[in-house]
N, C-alpha and C positions, 0 to 999 in steps of 0.2 A: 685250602691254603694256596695262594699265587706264591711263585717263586721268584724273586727279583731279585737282579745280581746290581751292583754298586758299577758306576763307568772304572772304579776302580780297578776292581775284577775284571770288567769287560777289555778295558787297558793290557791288562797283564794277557788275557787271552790273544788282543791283537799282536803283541808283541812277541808273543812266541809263535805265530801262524808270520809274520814278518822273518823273523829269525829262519824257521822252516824254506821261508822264500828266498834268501840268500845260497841255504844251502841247497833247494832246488834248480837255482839259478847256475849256483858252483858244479852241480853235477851237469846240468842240459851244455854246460863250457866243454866241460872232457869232452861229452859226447859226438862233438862237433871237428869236423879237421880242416872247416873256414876260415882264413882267419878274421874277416868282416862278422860271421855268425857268433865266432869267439866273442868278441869286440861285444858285441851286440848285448851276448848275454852274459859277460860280467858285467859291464853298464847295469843291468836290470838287479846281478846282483847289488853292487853297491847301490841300486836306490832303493831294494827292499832292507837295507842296514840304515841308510835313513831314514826309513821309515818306522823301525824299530827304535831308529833315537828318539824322533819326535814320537811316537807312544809313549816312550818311556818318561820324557819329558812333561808332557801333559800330564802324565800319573803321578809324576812328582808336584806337579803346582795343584793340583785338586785340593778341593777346602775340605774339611775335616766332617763336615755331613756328605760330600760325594765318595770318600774317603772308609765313608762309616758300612759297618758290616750289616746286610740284610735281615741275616737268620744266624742263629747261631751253630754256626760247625767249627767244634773245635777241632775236625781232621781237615778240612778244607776240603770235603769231597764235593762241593758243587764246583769249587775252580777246578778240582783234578778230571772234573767230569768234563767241564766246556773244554778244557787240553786235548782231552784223550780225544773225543770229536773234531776237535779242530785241527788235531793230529791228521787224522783219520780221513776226513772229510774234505778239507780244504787244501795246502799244503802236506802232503804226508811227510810224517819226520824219517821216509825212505824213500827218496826218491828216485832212486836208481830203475825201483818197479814199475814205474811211470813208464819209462821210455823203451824198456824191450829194444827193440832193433830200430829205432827211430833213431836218421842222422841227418833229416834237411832240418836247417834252417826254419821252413815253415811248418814242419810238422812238430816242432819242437816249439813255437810260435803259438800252436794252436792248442798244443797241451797246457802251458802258460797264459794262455786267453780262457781254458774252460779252467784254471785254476783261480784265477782272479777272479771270475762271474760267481763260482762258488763261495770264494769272501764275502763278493757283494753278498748273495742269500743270505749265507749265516749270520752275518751284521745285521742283516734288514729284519732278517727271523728274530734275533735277541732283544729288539729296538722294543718290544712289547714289556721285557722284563728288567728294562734299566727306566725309572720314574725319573720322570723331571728333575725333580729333587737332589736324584743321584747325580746324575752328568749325561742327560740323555744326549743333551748337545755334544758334550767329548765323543758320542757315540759317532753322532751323525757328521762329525768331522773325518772321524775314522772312515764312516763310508761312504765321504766326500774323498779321500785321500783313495782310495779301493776304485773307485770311478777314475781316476787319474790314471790306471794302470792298463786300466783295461783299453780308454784311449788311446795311449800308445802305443799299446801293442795291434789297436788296429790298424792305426796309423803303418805300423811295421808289416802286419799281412801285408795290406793294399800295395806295397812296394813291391813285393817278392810272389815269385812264380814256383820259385825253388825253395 
């Protein structure tokens, strides 16, 4: 038996790995006693909070077969299962453990560049278990939208020494 999640599902997973990136973004801000670095990384948080709207938004307009349930779990452990990984894996829903004694600018840059790269994966990884059918394409929007992050933040290394 394949296991195939709905872009539905896959939705609700970007948007808690989004959510996660706000408040990664909110912690890497403390961190910082810049106020340019500050600036920087609340900027990044509110664009991972737009980014959680439009998932959210896209999972609202989905038609009622990309909508529809793959397999039957009436406890929802294949969503609790993509969470807990995506928790885990991509974003950690603790990010404070991230950063130990990290306070530049671009080390805190690059922790956030290997966190974004690992989105990309996971997205690309899943891409196998959302069908056509379901909303492969809301996928691959999501990791058109994942790519966008990752540019700018290289765009932001490339600037900084510190």
């Amino acid at each position: 038996m394949t296991i195939r999640f709905s872009a539905a599902e896959m939705l609700q997973v970007a948007e808690q790995i989004e959510h996660n990136g706000v408040t990664f973004y909110q912690v890497a801000a403390g961190q910082v006693d810049n106020n340019d670095a500050h600036a920087l990384l609340v900027r990044l948080s509110n664009w991972e909070e737009n980014h959680a709207a439009l998932f959210a938004a896209m999972r609202t307009s989905l038609s009622a077969v990309e909508q529809a349930e793959t397999a039957y779990d009436p406890y929802d452990e294949m969503l609790l299962y993509l969470r807990a990984f995506a928790d885990g894996v991509v974003f950690t829903d603790d990010p404070q453990k991230l950063f130990g004694t990290v306070k530049t600018k671009r080390e805190i840059l690059k922790i956030a560049l290997e966190r974004e790269r690992d989105s990309i994966i996971f997205y690309t990884g899943m891409r196998q278990y959302v069908p056509q059918a379901l909303g492969l394409d809301k996928l691959d929007h999501v990791i058109k939208e994942e790519f966008s992050h990752v540019v700018l933040l290289e765009k932001e290394l490339a600037k900084r020494t510190t």
